[in-house]
N, C-alpha and C positions, 0 to 999 in steps of 0.2 A: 447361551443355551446350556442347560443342568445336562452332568455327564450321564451316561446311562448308569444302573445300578451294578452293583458287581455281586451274580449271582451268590449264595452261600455253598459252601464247599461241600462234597456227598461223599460218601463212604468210595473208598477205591475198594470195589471190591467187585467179582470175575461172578457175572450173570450167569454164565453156564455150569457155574459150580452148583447152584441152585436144581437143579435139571436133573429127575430121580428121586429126589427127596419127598417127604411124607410130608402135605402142604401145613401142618402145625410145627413141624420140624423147622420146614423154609421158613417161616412167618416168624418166629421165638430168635433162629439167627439173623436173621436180617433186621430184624429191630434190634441182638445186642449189637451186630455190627455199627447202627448206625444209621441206620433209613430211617425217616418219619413218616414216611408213609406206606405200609404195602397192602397193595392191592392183589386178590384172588379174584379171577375171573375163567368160567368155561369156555371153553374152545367155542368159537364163532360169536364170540358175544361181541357186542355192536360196543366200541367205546370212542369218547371223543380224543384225538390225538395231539392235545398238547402235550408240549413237554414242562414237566414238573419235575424243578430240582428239589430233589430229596424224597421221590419216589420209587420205588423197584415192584415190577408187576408178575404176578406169577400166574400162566393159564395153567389150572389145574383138571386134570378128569381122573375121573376112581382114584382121590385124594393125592395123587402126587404130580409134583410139579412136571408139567412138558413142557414148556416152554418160558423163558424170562425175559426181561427186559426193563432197565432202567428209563426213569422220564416217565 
């Protein structure tokens, strides 16, 4: 039986640092940090929950981050 894969490695970096920030601000650091993917979504929006290495998501309303989360 083939081993399972060994996810790629994501940025060590503190979600809730993100939290406050003006969502062009989060989005320009968090890709130089190192994410490939981020995602901006409003508060109560419907999304599907997997998790994805090398994502960080930022709900945003009246342009600044309230909430984060990696995956």
């Amino acid at each position: 039986m083939a081993s399972l894969p060994t996810p790629p490695a994501q940025p060590d970096d503190d979600a809730d640092a993100y939290v406050g920030l003006a969502a062009n601000t989060a989005e320009r650091q968090a890709r130089s940090r190192g994410w490939d993917t981020v995602r901006a979504v409003p508060p109560g929006a419907f999304l599907t929950m997997e998790f994805r290495h090398g994502r960080i998501n930022f709900q945003v309303e009246d342009d600044t981050v309230t909430r984060c989360w990696v995956g």
